[in-house]
PDB file with one MODEL, atoms N, CA, C and O in Angstrom:
MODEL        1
ATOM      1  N   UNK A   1      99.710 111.267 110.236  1.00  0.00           N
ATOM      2  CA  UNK A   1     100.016 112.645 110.500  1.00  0.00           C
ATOM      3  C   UNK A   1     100.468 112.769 111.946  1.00  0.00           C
ATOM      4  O   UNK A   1      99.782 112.251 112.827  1.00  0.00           O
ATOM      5  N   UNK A   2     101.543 113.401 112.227  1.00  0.00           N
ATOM      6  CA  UNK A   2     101.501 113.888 113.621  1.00  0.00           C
ATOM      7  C   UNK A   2     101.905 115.273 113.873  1.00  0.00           C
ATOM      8  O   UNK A   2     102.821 115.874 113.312  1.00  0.00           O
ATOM      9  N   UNK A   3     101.302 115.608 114.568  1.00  0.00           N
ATOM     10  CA  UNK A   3     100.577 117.022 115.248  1.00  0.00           C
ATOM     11  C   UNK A   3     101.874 117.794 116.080  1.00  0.00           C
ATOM     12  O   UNK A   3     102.830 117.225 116.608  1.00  0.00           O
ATOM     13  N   UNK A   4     101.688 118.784 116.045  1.00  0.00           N
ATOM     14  CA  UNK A   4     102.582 119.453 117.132  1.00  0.00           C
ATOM     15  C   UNK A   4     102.535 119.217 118.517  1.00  0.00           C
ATOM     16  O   UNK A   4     103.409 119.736 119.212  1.00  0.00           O
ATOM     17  N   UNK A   5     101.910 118.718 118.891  1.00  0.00           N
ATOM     18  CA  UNK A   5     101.516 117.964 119.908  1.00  0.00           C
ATOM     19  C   UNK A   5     102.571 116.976 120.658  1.00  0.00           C
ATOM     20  O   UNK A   5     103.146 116.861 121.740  1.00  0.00           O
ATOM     21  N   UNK A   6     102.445 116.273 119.265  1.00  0.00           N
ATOM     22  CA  UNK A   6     103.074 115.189 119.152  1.00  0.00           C
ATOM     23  C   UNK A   6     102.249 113.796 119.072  1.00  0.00           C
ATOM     24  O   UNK A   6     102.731 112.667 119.154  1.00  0.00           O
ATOM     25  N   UNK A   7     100.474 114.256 118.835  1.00  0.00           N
ATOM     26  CA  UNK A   7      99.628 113.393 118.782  1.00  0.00           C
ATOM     27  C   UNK A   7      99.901 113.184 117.242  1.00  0.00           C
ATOM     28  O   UNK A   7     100.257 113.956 116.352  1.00  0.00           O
ATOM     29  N   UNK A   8      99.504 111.442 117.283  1.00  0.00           N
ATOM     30  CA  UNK A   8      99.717 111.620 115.651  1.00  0.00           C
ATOM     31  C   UNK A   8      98.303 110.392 115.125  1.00  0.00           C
ATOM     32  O   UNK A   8      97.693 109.632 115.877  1.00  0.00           O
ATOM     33  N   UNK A   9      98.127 110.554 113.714  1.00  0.00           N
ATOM     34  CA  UNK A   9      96.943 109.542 113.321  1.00  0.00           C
ATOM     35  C   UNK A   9      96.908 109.081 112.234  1.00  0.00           C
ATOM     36  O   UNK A   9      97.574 109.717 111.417  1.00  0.00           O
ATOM     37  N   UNK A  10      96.401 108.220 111.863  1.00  0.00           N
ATOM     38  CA  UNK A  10      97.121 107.068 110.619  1.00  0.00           C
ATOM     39  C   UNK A  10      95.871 107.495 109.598  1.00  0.00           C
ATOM     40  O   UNK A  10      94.681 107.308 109.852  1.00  0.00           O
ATOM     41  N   UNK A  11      96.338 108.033 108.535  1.00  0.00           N
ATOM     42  CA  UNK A  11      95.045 108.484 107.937  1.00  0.00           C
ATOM     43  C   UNK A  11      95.192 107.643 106.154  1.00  0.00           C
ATOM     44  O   UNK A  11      96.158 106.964 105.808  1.00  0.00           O
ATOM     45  N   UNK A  12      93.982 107.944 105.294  1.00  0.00           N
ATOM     46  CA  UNK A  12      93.962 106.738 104.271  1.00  0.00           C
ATOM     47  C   UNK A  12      94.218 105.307 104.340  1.00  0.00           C
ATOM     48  O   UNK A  12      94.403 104.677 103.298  1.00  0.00           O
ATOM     49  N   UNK A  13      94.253 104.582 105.798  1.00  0.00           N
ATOM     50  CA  UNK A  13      93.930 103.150 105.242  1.00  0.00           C
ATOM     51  C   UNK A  13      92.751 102.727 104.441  1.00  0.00           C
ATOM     52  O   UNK A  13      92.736 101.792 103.640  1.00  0.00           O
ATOM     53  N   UNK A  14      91.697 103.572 104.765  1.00  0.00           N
ATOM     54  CA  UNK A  14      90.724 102.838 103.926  1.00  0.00           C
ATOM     55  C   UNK A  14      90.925 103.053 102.535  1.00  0.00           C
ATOM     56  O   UNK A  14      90.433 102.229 101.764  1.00  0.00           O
ATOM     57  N   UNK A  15      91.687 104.205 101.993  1.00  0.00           N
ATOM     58  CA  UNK A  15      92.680 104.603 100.670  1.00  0.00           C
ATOM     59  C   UNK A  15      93.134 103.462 100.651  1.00  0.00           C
ATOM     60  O   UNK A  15      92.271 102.723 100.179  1.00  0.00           O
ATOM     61  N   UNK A  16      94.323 102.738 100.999  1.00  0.00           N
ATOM     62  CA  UNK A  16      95.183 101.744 100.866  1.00  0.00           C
ATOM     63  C   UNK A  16      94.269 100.475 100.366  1.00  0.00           C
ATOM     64  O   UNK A  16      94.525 100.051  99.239  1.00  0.00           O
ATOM     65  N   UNK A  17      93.354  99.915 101.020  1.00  0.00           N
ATOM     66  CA  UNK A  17      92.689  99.039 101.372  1.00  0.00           C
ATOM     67  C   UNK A  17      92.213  99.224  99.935  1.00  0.00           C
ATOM     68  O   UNK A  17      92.651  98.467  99.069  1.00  0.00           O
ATOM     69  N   UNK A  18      91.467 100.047  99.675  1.00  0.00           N
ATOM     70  CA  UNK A  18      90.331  99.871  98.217  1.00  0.00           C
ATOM     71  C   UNK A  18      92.000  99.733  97.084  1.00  0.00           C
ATOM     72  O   UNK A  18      92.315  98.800  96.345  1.00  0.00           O
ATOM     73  N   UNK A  19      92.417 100.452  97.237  1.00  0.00           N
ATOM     74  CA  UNK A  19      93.757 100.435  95.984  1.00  0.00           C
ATOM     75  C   UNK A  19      94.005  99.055  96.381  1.00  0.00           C
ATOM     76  O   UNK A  19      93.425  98.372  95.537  1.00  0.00           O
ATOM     77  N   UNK A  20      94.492  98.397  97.116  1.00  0.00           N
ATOM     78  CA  UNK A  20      94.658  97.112  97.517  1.00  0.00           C
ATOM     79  C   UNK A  20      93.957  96.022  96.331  1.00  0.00           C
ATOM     80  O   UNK A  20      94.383  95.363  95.383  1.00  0.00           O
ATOM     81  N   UNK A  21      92.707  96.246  96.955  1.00  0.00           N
ATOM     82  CA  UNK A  21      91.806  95.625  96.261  1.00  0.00           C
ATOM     83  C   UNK A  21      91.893  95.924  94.894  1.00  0.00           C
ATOM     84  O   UNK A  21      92.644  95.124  94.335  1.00  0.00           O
ATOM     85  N   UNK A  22      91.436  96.729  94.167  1.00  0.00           N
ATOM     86  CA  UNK A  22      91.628  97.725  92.822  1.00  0.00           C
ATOM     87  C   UNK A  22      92.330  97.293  92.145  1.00  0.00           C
ATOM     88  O   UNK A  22      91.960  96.711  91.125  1.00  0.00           O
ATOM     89  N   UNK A  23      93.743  97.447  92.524  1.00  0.00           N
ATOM     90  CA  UNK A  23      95.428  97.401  91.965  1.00  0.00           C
ATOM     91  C   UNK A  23      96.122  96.062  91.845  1.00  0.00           C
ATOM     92  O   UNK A  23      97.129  95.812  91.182  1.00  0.00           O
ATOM     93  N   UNK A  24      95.115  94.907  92.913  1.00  0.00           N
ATOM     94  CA  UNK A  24      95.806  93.765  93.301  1.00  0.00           C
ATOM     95  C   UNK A  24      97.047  93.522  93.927  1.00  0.00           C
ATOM     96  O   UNK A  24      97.869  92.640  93.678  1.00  0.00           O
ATOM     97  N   UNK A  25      97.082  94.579  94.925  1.00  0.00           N
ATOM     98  CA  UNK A  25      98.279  94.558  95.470  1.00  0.00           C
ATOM     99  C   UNK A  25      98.625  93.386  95.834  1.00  0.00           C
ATOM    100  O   UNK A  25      97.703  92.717  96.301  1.00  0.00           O
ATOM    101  N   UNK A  26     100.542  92.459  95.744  1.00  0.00           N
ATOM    102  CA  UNK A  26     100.500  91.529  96.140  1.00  0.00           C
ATOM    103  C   UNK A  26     100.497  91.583  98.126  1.00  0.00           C
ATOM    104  O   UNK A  26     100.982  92.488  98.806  1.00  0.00           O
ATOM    105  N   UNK A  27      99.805  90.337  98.634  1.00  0.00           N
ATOM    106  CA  UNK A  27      99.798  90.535  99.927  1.00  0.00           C
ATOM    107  C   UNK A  27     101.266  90.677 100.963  1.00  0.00           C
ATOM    108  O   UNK A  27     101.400  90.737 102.185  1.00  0.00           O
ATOM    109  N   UNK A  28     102.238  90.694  99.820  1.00  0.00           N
ATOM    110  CA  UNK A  28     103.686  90.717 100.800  1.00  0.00           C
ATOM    111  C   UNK A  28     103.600  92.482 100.543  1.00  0.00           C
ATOM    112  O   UNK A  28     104.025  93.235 101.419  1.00  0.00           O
ATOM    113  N   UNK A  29     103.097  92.937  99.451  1.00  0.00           N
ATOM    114  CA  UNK A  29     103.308  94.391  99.751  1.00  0.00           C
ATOM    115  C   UNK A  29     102.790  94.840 100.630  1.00  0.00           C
ATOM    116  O   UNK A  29     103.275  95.621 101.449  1.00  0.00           O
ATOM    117  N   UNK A  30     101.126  94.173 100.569  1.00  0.00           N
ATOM    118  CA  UNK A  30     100.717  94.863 102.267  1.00  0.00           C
ATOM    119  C   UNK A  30     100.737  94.490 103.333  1.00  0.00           C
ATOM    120  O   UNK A  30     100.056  94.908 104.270  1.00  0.00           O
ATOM    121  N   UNK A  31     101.886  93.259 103.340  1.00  0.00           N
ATOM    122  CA  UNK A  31     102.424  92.992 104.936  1.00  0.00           C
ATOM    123  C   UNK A  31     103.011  94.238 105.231  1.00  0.00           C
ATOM    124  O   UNK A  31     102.647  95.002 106.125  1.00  0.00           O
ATOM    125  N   UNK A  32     104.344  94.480 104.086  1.00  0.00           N
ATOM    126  CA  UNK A  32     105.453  95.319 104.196  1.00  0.00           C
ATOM    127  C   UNK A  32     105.006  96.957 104.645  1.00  0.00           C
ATOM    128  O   UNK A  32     105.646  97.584 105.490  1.00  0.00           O
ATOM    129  N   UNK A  33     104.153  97.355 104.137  1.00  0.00           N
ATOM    130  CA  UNK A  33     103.163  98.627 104.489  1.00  0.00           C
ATOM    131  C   UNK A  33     102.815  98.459 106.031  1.00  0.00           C
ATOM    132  O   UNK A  33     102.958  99.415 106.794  1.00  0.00           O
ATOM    133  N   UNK A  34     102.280  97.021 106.549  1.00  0.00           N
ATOM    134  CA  UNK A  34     101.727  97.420 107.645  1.00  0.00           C
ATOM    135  C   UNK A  34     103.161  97.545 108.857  1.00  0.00           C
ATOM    136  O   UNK A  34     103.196  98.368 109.772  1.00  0.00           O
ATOM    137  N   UNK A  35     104.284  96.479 108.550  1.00  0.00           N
ATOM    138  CA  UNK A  35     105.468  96.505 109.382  1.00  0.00           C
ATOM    139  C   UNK A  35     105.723  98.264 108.587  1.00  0.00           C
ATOM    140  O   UNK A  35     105.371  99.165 109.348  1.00  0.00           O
ATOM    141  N   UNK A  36     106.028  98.528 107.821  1.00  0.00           N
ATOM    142  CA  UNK A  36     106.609 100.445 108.192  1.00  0.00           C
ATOM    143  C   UNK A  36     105.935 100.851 108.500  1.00  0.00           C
ATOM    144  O   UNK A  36     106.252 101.940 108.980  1.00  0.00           O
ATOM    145  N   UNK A  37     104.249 100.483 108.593  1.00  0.00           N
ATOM    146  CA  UNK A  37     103.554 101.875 109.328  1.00  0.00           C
ATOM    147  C   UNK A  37     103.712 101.752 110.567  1.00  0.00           C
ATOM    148  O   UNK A  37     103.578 102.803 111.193  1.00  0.00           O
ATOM    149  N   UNK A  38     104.097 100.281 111.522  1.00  0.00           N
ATOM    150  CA  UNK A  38     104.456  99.740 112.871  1.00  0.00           C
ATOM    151  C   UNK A  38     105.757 100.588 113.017  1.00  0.00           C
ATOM    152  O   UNK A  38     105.636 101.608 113.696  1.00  0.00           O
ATOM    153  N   UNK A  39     107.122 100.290 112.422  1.00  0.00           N
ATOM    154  CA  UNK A  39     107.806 101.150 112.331  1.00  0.00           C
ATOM    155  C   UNK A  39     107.733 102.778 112.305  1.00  0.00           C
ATOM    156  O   UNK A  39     108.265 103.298 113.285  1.00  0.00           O
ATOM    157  N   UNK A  40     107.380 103.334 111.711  1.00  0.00           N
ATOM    158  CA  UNK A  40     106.961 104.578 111.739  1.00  0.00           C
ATOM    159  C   UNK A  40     106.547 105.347 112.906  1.00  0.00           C
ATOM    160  O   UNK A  40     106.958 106.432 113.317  1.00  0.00           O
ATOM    161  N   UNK A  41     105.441 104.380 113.458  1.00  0.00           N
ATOM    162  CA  UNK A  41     104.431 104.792 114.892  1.00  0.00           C
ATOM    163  C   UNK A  41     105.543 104.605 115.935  1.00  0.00           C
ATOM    164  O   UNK A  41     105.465 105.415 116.859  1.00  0.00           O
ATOM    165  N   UNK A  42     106.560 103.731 116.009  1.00  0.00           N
ATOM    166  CA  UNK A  42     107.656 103.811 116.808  1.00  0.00           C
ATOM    167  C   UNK A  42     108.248 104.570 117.244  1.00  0.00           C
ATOM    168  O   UNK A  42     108.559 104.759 118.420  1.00  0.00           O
ATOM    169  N   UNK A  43     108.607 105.390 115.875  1.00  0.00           N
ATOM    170  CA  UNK A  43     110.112 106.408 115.542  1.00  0.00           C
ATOM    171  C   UNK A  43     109.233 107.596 116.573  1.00  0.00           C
ATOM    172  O   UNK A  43     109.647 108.249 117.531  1.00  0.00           O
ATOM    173  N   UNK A  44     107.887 107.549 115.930  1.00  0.00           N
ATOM    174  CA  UNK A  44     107.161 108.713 116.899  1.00  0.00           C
ATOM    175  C   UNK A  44     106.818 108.912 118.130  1.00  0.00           C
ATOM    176  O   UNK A  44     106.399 109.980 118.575  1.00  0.00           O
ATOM    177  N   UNK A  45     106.995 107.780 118.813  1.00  0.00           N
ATOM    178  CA  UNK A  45     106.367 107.470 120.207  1.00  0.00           C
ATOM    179  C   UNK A  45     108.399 107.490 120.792  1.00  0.00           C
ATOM    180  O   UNK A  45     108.824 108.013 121.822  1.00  0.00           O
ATOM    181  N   UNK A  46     109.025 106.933 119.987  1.00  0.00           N
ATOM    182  CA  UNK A  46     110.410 107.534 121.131  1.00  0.00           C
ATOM    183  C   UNK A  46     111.117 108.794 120.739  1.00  0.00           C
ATOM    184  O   UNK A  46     112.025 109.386 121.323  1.00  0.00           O
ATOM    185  N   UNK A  47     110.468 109.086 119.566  1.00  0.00           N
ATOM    186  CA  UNK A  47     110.525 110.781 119.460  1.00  0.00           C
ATOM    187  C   UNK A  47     112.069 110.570 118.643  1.00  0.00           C
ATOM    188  O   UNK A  47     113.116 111.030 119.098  1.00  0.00           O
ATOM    189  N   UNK A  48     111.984 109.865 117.492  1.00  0.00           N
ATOM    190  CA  UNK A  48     113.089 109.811 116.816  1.00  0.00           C
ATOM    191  C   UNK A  48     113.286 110.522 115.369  1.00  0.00           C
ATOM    192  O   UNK A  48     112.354 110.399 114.573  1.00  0.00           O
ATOM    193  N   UNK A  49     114.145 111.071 115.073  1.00  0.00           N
ATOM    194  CA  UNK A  49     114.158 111.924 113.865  1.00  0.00           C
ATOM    195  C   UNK A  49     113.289 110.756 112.740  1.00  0.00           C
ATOM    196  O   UNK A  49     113.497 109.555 112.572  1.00  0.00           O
ATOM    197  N   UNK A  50     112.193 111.744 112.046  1.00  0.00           N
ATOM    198  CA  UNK A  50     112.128 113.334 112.117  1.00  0.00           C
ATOM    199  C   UNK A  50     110.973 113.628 113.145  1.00  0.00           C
ATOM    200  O   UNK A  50     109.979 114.242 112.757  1.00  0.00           O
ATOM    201  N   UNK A  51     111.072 113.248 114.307  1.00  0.00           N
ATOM    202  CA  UNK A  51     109.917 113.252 114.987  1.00  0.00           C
ATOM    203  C   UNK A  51     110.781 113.571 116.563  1.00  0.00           C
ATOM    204  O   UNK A  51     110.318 113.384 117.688  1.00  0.00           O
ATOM    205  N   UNK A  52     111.913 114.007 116.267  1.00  0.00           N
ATOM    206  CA  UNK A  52     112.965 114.668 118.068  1.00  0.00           C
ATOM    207  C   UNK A  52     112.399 115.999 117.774  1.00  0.00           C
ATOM    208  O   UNK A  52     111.715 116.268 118.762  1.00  0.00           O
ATOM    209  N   UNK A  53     112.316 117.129 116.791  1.00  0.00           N
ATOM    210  CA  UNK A  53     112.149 118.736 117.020  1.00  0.00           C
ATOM    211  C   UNK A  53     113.151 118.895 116.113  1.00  0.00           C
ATOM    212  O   UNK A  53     113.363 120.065 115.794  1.00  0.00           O
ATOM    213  N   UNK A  54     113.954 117.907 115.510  1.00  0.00           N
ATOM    214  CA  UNK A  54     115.094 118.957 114.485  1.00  0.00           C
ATOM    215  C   UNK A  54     114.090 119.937 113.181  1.00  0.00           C
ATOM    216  O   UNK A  54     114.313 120.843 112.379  1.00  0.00           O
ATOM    217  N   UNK A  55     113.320 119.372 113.461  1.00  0.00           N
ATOM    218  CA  UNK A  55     112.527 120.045 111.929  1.00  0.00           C
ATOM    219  C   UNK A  55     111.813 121.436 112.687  1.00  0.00           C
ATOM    220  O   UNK A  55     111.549 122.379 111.942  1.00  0.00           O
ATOM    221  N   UNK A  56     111.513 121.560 114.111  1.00  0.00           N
ATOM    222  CA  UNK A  56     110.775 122.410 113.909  1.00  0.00           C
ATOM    223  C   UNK A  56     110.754 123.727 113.659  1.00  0.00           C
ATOM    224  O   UNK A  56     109.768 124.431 113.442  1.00  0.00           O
ATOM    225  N   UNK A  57     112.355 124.156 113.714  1.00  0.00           N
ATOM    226  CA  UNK A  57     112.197 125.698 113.132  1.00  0.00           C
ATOM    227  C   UNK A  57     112.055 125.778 111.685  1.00  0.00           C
ATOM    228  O   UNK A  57     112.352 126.844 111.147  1.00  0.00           O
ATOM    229  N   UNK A  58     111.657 124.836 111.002  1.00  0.00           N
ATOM    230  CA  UNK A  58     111.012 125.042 109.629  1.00  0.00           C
ATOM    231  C   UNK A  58     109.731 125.309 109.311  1.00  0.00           C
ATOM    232  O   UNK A  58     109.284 125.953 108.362  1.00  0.00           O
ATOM    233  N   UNK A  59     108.972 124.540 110.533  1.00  0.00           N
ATOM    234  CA  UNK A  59     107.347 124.703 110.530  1.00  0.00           C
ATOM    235  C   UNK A  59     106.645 125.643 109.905  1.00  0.00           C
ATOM    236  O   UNK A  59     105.686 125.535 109.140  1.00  0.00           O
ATOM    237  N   UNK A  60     107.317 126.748 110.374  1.00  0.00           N
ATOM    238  CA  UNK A  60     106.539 128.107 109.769  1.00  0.00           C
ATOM    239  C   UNK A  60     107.174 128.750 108.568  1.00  0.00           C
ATOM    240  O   UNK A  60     107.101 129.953 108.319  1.00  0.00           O
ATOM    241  N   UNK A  61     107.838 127.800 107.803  1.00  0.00           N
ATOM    242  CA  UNK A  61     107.606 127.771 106.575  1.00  0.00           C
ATOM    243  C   UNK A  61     106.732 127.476 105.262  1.00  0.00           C
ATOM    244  O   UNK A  61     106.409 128.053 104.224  1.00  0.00           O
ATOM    245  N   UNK A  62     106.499 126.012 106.025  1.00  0.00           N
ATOM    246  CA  UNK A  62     105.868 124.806 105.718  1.00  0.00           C
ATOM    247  C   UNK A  62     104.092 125.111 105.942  1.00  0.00           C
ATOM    248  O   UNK A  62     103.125 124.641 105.342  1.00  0.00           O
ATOM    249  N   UNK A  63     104.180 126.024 106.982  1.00  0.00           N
ATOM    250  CA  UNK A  63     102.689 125.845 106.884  1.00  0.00           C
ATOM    251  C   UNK A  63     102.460 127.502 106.663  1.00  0.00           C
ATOM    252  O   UNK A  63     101.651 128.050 107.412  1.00  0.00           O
ATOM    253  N   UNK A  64     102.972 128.090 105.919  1.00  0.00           N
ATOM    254  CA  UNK A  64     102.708 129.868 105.330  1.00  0.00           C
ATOM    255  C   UNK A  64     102.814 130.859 106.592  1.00  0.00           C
ATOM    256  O   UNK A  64     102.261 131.956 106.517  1.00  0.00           O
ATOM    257  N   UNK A  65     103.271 130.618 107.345  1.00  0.00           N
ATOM    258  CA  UNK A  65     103.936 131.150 108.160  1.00  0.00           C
ATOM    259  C   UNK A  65     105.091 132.228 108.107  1.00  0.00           C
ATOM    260  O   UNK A  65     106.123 131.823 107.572  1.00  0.00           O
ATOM    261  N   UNK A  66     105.097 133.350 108.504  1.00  0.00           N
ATOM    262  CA  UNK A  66     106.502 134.135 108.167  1.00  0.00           C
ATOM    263  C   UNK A  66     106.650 134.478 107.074  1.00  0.00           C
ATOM    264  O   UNK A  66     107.772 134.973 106.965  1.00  0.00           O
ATOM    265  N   UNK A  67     105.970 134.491 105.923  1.00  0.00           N
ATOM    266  CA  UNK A  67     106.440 134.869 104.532  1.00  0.00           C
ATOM    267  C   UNK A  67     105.870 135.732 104.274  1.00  0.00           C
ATOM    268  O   UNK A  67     106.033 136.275 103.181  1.00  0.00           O
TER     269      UNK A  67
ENDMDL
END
């Protein structure tokens, strides 16, 4: 999740992890999960779409805002 802030936090690995286990995920799937979530945390830390502000005059849509 990341915050208006721009703080953000990696939430359900321990979700992932038990499905992992559970589902038998193969272990190249959860390499591949952990390189996009590395990716991901990137895009956010140099503030790259969707994480520059193009989205934010939608916000207050999105969260019941204005309606």
């Amino acid at each position: 999740m990341v915050y208006r802030g721009g703080e953000w936090k990696v939430v359900d690995e321990d979700e992932f992890e038990a499905n992992r286990v559970k589902f038998r995920y193969p272990d190249e799937l959860a390499k591949r999960a952990r390189l996009e979530l590395e990716r991901l945390q990137l895009r956010v830390k140099e503030g790259r779409f969707p994480f520059d502000g193009t989205l934010n005059r939608f916000m207050p849509l999105m969260d019941g805002e204005g309606r």
